[in-house]
N, C-alpha and C positions, 0 to 999 in steps of 0.2 A: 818742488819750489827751491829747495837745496841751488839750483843753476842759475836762477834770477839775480841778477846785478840790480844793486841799491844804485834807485834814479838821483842824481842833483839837482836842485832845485823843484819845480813845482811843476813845469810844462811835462804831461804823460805820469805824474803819479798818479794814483788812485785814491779819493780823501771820502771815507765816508765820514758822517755829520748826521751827527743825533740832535734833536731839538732843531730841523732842520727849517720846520713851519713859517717860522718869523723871529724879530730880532738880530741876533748876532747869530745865532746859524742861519737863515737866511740870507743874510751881508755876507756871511763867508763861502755860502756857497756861489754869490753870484761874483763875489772877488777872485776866487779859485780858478771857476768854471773860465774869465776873461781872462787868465795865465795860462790857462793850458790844462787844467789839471780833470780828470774824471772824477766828476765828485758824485756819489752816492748818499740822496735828501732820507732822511728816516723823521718819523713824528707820527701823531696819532692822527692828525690834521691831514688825510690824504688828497681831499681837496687842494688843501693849498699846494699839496707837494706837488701835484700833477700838474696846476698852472705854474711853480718856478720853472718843474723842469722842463715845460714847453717855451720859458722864456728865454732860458738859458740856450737852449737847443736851437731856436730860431734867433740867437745872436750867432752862432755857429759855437757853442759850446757843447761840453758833452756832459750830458746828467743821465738818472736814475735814480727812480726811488721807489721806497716799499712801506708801509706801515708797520711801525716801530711804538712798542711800550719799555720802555726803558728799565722798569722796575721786572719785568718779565724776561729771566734767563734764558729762555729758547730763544724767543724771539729776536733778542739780541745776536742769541748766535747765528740763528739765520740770514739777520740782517748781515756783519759782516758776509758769511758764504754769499749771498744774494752778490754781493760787491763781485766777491773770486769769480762766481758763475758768469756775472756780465762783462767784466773790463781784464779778469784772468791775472788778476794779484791783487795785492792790497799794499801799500805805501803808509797811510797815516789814517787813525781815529781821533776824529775830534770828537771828546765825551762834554759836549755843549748841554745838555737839557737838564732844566732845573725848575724850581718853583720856588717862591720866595711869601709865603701867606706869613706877613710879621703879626703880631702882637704882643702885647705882655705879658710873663710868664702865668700871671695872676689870672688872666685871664680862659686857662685852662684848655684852649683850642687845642687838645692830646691829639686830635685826627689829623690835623695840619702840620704838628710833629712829625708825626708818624708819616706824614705824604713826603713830607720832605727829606728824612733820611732814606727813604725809600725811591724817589727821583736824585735827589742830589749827591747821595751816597752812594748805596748798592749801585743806580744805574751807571756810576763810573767804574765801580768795582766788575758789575758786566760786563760793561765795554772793552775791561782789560782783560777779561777770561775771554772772551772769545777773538781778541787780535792776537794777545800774547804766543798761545800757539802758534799762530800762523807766521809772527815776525823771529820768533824761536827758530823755526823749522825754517826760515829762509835766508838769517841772517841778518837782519835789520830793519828798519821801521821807527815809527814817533808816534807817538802819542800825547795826545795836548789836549789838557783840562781846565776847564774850566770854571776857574774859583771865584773870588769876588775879593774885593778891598775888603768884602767882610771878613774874609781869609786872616787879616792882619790886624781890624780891632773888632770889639763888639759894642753895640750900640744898646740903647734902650726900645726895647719890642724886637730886636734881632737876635736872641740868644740864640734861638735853634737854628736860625738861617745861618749863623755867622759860625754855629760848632759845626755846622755841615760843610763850611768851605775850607774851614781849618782843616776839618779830615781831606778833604778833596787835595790839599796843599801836602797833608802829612803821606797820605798814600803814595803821591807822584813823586814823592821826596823818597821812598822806600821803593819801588818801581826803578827809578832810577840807579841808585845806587847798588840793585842787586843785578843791574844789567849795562853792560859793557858795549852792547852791541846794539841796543833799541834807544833813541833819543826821547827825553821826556820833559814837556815843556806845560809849564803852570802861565797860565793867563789870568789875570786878576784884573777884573775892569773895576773901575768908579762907576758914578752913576750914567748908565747909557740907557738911551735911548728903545725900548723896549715894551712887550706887553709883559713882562716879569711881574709890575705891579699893580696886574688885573686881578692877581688871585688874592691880594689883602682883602680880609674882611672884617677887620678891628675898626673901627672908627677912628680912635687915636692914630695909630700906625697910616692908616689913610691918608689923614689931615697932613702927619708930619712927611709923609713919601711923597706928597704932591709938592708940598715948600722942597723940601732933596731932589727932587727931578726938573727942577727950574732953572739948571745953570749942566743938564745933560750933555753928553758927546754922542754921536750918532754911533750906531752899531756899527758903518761899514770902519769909521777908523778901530773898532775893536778887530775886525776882520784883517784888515792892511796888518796890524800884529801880528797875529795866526801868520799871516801869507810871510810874514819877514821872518818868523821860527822855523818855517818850512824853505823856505828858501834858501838857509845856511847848507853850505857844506857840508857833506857828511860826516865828519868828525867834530864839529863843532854843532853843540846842543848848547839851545838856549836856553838857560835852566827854569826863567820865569818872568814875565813882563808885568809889568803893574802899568796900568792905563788908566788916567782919569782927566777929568776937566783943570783946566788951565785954572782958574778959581774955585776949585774946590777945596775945602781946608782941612779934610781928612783923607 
C-alpha cells in the first residue's frame, strides 16, 4: 500500500459507512456514490443494504456492502478488509452509526447507557483501529465522525447521549492532532431528519423529541457536508462542521 497515491476529491476514492441502513448514512452514501466515489454500506439491516446498493448501482454508481455491528471489533475489521478486498484501497471511514434512547437520568434506563457508549463510542473507536493501520501504512486518509450538537451542549434526558458525542468530538480531536498525515473531520448535525429517534422509549424524552423534530433538516444536506470535507484538497482538513436548521435556537 506504501505506492498508492492520495486521491483528490471524491470521484474514485473508497468511503466505507457505518450506519449505512438509513438516515444520514444512507443520504451519504447515495451523495458519494452520484460523485464518483465507491462507497462500502455496513449496518445490521442487510435488507436495506442490499436494496441501496442495487439503487445506487442501477443509477450507475458503485456500491458494496456487508453486515456490520459496530460495537463488535472483528467485524469491524473485516468490514473495512471487505472494502480493500473489493475496490483494492480504502480513502475515507465515515464512523456514522449511533443510537440516541434519551431519558432522564432518574429514570435508570442503565441498558440504554450502556447500548449507547457501546454504539456511539467504542463503535468509533473500532472504526479507527481498523482504518488507522491501513491509512498508516499507506500514507493518508480521513476519517469523519459523527457527533451531534449534542457534542456542544447538554440537554435535559440527553446526559448520556450528549457525553457520548462530547467523546466522539474529544477522540477525533486527539486522532488528529497525533497524525500529520490522516485528515480528521467531526460532523455535528442539528436536528435531521432521521430514524435516530425510534429508539426513545421515555415518554417524557418522546413528547419533547417529536416538538425538536418539527423544524428538521433533511439527512442528504447533512451528507452534502461529508461530501464538501471530502472533497477538500489534500492538505487542507476540515476540522469540524456543525449543521443545523435555519431556526433552530440551539
Amino acid at each position: 500500500m506504501a505506492t498508492m497515491e492520495a486521491k483528490s476529491g471524491i470521484e474514485g476514492k473508497v468511503v466505507v459507512i457505518t450506519g449505512a441502513s438509513s438516515g444520514i448514512g444512507e443520504a451519504t452514501a447515495r451523495v458519494l456514490a452520484q460523485r464518483g466515489a465507491h462507497v462500502v454500506l455496513g449496518a445490521r439491516r442487510t435488507d436495506r443494504l442490499e436494496t441501496l446498493a442495487a439503487e445506487i448501482q442501477a443509477a450507475g454508481g458503485s456500491a458494496a456492502f456487508r453486515a456490520l455491528d459496530v460495537t463488535n471489533r472483528d467485524e469491524m475489521d473485516a468490514f473495512v478488509q471487505f472494502a480493500i478486498a473489493t475496490f483494492g484501497r480504502l480513502d475515507v471511514v465515515v464512523n456514522n452509526a449511533g443510537v440516541m434512547p434519551l431519558s432522564v437520568l432518574e429514570a435508570l434506563k442503565v441498558d440504554e447507557w450502556d447500548r449507547m457508549v457501546d454504539v456511539n463510542i467504542k463503535g468509533v473507536l473500532y472504526g479507527i483501529a481498523a482504518g488507522l493501520p491501513v491509512m498508516k501504512g499507506q500514507g493518508f486518509g480521513q476519517f469523519i465522525n459523527v457527533s451531534s450538537i449534542g457534542g456542544h451542549r447538554v440537554s435535559p434526558t440527553a446526559a448520556v447521549y450528549c457525553a457520548t458525542k462530547y467523546a466522539v468530538i474529544a477522540i477525533s480531536e486527539g486522532l488528529r492532532q497525533e497524525n500529520t498525515d490522516i485528515r480528521v473531520t467531526v460532523i455535528s448535525p442539528g436536528v435531521t431528519t432521521s430514524e435516530l429517534a425510534d429508539s426513545i422509549t421515555d415518554p417524557e424524552a418522546q413528547a419533547g423529541m417529536k416538538s425538536f423534530r418539527s423544524i428538521a433538516i433533511s439527512a442528504e444536506a447533512v451528507a452534502k457536508s461529508i461530501a464538501y470535507a471530502i472533497d477538500q484538497p489534500e492538505d487542507v482538513d476540515v476540522s469540524e462542521i456543525i449543521i443545523r436548521p435555519t431556526a433552530s435556537p440551539y
